[in-house]
C-alpha positions, 0 to 999 in steps of 0.5 A: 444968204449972208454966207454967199455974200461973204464968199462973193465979197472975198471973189472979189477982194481976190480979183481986186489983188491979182490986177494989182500985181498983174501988169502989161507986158512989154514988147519984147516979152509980148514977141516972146510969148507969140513966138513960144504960142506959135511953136506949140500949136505947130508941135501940137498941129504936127503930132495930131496930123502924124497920129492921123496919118498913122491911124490911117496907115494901119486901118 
């Protein structure tokens, strides 16, 4: 018992560290990262519909 006390106190000192060191992005670093999202999800959306296509050409 005392050995899972200890590992969810060490959880927490760990998440207690990474929200320090974590901070709020900026506006032009949040446009950054929206725009390089977006541009995945269609590359990943424009594979996925050229593989079905091909899936169906070939069946």
């Amino acid at each position: 018992m005392k050995d899972a006390i200890a590992k969810l106190r060490s959880f927490g000192l760990e998440c207690v560290r990474v929200l320090r060191v974590t901070k709020k992005p900026t506006k032009p670093e949040y446009k950054t990262i929206v725009k390089a999202s977006a541009i995945g999800m269609a590359l990943i959306g424009m594979l996925g519909f050229l593989v079905a296509m091909a899936k169906n050409y070939v069946v």
